[in-house]
N, C-alpha and C positions, 0 to 999 in steps of 0.2 A: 833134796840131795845136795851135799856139796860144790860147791864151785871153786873150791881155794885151788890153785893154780902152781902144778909139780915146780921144780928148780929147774935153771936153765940143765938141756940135753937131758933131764928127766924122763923115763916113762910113766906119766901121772892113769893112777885106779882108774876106771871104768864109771864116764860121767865128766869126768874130769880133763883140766887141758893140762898141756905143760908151756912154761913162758919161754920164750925165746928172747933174745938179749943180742942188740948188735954185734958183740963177739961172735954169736952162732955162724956168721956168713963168713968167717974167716977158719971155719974149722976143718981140719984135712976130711979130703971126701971119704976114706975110709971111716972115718969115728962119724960122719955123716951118716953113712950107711951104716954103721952098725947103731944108732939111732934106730935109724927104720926098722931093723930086724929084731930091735929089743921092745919097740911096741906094738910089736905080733904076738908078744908074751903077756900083754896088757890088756891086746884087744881083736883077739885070732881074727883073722880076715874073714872067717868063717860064720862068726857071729854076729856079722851087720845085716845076716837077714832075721835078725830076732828084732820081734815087736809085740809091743801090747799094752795096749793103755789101761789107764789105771781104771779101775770098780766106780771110782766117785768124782769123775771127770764129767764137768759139764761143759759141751761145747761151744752152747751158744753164751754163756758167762765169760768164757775165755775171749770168745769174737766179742762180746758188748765188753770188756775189761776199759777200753779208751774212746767208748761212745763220748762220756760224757767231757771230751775234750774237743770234739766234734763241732761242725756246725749244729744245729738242731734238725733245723728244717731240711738238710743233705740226707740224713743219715738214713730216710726211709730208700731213699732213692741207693745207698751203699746195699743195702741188703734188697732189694730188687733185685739190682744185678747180678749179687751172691747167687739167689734165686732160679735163675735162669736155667743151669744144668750143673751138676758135681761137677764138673771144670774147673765153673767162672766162683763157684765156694770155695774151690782151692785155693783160687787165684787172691780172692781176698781173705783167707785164712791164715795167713802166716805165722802168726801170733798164735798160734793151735801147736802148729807143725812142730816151734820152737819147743812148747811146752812138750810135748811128745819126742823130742827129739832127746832132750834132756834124761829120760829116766834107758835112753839107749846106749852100748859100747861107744867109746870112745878112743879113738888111737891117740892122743895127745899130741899127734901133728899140728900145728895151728897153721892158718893162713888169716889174710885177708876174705872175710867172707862175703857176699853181694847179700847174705839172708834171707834173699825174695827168688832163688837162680829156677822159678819154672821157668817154660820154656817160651814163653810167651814175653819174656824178660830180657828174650836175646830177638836182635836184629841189624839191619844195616840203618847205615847214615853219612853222613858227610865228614869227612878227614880233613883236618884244616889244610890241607895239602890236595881238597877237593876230589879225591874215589871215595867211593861208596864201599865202606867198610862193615865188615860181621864182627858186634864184638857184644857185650852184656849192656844194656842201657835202662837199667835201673837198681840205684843205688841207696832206695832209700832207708833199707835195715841193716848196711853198710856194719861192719866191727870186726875183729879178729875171732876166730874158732874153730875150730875142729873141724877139718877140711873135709871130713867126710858127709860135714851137713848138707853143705850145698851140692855135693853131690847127690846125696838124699832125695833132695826138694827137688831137681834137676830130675831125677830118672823116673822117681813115683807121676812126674809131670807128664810125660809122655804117658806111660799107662793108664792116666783116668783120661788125658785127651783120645788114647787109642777106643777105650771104650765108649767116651761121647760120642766118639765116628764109628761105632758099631764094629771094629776090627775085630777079625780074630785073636785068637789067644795068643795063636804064634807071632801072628803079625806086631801085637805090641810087646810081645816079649822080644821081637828082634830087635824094634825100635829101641826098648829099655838097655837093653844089650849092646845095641850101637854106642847109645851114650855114654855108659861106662867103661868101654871096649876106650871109647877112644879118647877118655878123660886118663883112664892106666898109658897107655900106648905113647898118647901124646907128651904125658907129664916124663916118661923113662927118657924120650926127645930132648926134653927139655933138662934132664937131669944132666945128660951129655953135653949140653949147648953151655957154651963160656955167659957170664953174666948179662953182655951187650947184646949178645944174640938174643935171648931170654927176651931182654926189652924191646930190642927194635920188631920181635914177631909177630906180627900181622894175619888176618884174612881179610883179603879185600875179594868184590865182585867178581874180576877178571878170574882171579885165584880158581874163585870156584869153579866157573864155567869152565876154564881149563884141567881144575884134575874131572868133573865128570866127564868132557871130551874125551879124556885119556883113558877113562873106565868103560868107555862108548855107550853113553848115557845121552844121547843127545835129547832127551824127551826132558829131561832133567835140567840139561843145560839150556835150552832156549826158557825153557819158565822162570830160571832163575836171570837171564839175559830183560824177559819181559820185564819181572817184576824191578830189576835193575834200573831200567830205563824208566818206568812208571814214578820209582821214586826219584829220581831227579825232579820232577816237578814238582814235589809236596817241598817247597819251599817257604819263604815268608811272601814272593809276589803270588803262590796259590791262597796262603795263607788272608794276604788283603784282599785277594778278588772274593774269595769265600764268606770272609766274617767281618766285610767293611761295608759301608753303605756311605754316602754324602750328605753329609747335613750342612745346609747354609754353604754349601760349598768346598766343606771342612770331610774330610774321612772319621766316620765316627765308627766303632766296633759295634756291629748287631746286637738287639734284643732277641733270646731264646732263653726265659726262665724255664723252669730254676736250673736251666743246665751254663748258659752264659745272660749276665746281667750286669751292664754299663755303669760306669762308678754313677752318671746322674740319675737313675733307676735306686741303684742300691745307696747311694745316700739318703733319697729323698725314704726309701723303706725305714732307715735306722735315724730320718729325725735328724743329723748331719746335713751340716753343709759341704756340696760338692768341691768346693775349692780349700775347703778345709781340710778334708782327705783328701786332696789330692795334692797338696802343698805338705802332706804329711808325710804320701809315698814319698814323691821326689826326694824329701829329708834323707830318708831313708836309703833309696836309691844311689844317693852320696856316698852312702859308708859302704854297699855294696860294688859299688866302681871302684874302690879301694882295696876290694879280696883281688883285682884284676891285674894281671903284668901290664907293665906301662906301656908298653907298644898297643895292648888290648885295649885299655884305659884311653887311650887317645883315639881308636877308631871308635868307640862310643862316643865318646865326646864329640863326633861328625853328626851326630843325629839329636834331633829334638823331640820334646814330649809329645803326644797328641790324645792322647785316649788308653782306658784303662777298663776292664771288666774282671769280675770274678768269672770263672769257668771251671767248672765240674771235670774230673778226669782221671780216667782208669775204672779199677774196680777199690782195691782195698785203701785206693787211696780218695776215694770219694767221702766229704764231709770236713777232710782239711782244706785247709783256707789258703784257693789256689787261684791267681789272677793272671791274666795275658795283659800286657804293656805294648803297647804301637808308639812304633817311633818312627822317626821319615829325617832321612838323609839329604841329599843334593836337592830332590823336587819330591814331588808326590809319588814317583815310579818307584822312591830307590825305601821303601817300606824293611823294619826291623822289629817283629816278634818275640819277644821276651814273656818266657815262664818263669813266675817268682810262685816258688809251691812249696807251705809249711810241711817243714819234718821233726816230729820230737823225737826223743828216746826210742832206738832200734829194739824191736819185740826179741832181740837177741838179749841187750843189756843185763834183762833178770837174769839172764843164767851162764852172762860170762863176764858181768861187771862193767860199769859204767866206763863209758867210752871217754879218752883221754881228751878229748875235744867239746870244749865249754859250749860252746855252738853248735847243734845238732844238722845245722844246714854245713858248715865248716865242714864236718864228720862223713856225711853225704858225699861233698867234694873231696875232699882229700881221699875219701875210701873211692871213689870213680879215678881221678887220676891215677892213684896206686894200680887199679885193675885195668885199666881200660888202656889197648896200644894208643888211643888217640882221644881227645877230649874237645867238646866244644869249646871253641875258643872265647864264649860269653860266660863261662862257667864260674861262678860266686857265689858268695852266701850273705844274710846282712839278719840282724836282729830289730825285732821291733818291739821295743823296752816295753811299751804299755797300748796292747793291738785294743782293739773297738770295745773287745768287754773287759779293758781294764789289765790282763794277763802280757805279759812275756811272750812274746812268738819268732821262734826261728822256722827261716827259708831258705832256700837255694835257687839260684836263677842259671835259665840255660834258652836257648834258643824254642821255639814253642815247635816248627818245622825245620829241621834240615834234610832233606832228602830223606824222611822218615821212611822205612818199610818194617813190616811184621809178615809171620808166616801167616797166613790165611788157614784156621782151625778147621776151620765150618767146608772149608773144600780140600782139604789135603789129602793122596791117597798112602796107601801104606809104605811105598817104596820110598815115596816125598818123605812119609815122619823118620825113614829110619834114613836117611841121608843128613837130615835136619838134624835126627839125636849125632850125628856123628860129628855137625858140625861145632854144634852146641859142648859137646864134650872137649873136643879141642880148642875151643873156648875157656870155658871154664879153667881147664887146665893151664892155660898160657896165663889168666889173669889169677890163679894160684902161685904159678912158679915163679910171679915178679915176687912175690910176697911171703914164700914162705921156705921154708928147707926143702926145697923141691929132690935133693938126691935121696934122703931122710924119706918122702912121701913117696917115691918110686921103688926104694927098696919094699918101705912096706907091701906096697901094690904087688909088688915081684911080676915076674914075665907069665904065670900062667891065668887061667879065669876065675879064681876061687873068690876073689874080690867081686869080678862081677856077676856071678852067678850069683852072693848073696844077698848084693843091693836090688837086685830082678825080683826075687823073693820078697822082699821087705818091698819094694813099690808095690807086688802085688796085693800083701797084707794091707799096706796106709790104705791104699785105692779105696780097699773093700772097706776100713775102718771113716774114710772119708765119705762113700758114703750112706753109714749110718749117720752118719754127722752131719750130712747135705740134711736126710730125713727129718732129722731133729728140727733144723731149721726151719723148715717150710713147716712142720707141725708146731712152728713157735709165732711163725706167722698166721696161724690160722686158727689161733688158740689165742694172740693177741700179745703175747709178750715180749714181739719185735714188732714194729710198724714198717711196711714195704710196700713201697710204689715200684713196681714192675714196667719196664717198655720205655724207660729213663735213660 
């Protein structure tokens, strides 16, 4: 299907976006909104519960399409995890989703997309202004598109996690329902809201405990208080106490193959000498302190090198070539955790055109700042002209723990997911309206449920089509034509 891209305030066919042009943010809110109302003609709100993939779609081809860019020896360990339950295949299926997404209505709204927005995507961390904040934290299929994808991948998320946890029907349909209830609701908020507002909008921790106090959810709010406080200590000092050990007197980062292996481990594997690569990072590390504002630039500059390992991480993003850096500040106590994690071409690219940013870690960053009310203040990107076999490799670097938390799948009850989709959707929503004609995407949406009631439908359909697609998998592993190491 096409991808050529309508005129600026176009309503572009079904598949298709429309480009927006710096001009568009200065356009009166009426021809704004009559935008939105002209690509209900393009792409009735009615038809985003239509789905159906194609006769001669192979899923496990689609998932294997950028194995062989992969590490080798990660990749058995990336589909293990795929493995595990229809969830965690979701969760590293992106590159499916996209493909499938593509042959669906499209409204020609574009935004700023996250490309990966399940729900597992979103959570709290630290605000360089130190609260613990809710906002999307991963950015690595980052691009502009059709804003109703991430809402897509977002509400279908909750309902195959509703059925991993055995919920009822209604139960995950209300959760599905939360999340688009309050991506529409939120975005018409924001259409009303002056541009500064838009930006400076926020969820932090306090936030929340205070609207469920107010909703008299106190069951609600002390878990979300627990988990508050639990995250403050997943810092870089939990991070040292955790994955550091003393060698000769020196903090060296732990051995745990093949999930974390020490630069003198994995040199001596690749036949390299350890000061070789490691006088390589550094090089490297140079040009990445360079993507930093100078005020940031010079708090790094307080810290020294000391140790480097590769470390395995997430799900879809296992087999790319991802390392933790330790560095130490004033004495041994004041320790700094750095994640430098390759990212190529966003599995959006095929089907909305190469991303304007030569650097794919660049791309990363700049599509995180754009969404996100707050950004890690380590946040960079650096290229590595000619990595170990010879290739080109871009990264992005960001702190490995800052007050990390995630909703916990495996114990959430039904009230928990649909408070989460609510909050998830007013998420989303706030890191669209930086980015896109948000009065244009709220008209569309309009004030009643017709929008959400057919993205519920269409989550229920992906779910069921995910997992025959899980099935396929696991009978590709048992048949031999994926290799999977499981309990990784």
């Amino acid at each position: 299907m096409s991808t050529k891209e309508a005129g600026p305030g176009e309503a572009a066919p079904p598949g298709q976006t429309a480009r927006t042009t710096k001009g568009d943010a200065y356009l009166a809110a009426d021809a704004r909104e009559a935008r939105g109302k002209a690509a209900r003609a393009v792409a009735p709100r009615a038809s985003h519960a239509e789905f159906e993939s194609a006769s001669d779609r192979d899923p496990v081809a689609i998932v294997d399409e950028d194995t062989p860019s992969r590490v080798p020896e990660l990749v058995p360990i990336r589909y293990g995890r795929m493995l595990v339950t229809p969830f965690t295949f979701y969760r590293g299926a992106a590159s499916l989703m996209a493909n499938d997404l593509t042959a669906t209505p499209s409204s020609g709204l574009r935004a700023q997309l996250c490309g990966d927005a399940h729900l597992s995507n979103f959570g709290g961390f630290a605000s360089p202004s130190r609260d613990l904040v809710f906002d999307l934290n991963d950015f690595d299929e980052t691009l502009p598109g059709p804003f109703e994808w991430d809402v897509k991948r977002l509400a279908t998320s909750f309902e195959i996690a509703g059925r991993d946890r055995g919920f009822s029907e209604s139960d995950r349909r209300a959760a599905v329902l939360a999340s688009v209830r309050a991506y529409r609701e939120s975005m018409r908020q924001f259409a009303a809201m002056n541009n500064l507002g838009v930006w400076y909008s926020r969820l932090n921790a306090d936030q929340l405990v205070a609207r469920l106090r107010s909703e008299k959810d106190k069951k609600q709010a002390k878990t979300v208080e627990r988990a508050a406080a639990k995250a403050q200590t997943k810092d870089s000092m939990k991070a040292f106490a955790k994955l550091t050990h003393l060698v000769d007197g020196e903090p060296r980062i732990i051995s745990d193959p093949p999930l974390i292996v020490p630069i003198a481990e994995f040199a001596e594997a690749e036949g390299r000498s350890r000061d070789e690569i490691t006088a390589a990072v550094l090089a490297l590390f140079d040009g990445y302190r360079r993507t930093l504002q100078p005020d940031r630039r010079m708090l790094l500059e307080g810290f020294r090198y000391v140790d480097l390992a590769r470390k395995v991480v997430g799900v879809g993003s296992v087999g790319t070539r991802c390392w933790i850096l330790l560095l130490l500040g004033r004495d041994d106590n004041d320790p700094l955790f750095l994640q430098i994690k390759e990212t190529g071409p966003s599995v959006l690219e095929r089907h909305h055109g190469r991303s304007q940013f030569r650097n794919h870690g660049q791309r990363v960053v700049e599509g995180q700042r754009l969404m996100q009310a707050a950004s890690d203040i380590f946040l960079g990107w650096l290229r590595n002209k000619e990595g170990l076999d010879g290739l080109p490799r871009d990264f992005y670097v960001r702190q490995l723990w800052d007050w990390k938390t995630s909703v916990d799948t495996d114990t959430i009850l039904p009230r928990g997911l649909e408070l989460y989709a609510s909050a998830c959707g007013w998420t989303l929503a706030r890191a669209h309206a930086r980015s896109s004609d948000r009065i244009a995407i709220s008209t569309y949406l309009g004030k009643s449920d017709v929008f959400d009631r057919a993205v519920a439908d269409f989550a229920v359909a992906y779910a069921d089509q995910n997992e025959r697609d899980y099935a396929t998998l696991v009978e590709a592993a048992k048949d031999g034509r994926i290799e999977a190491k499981e309990g990784l």
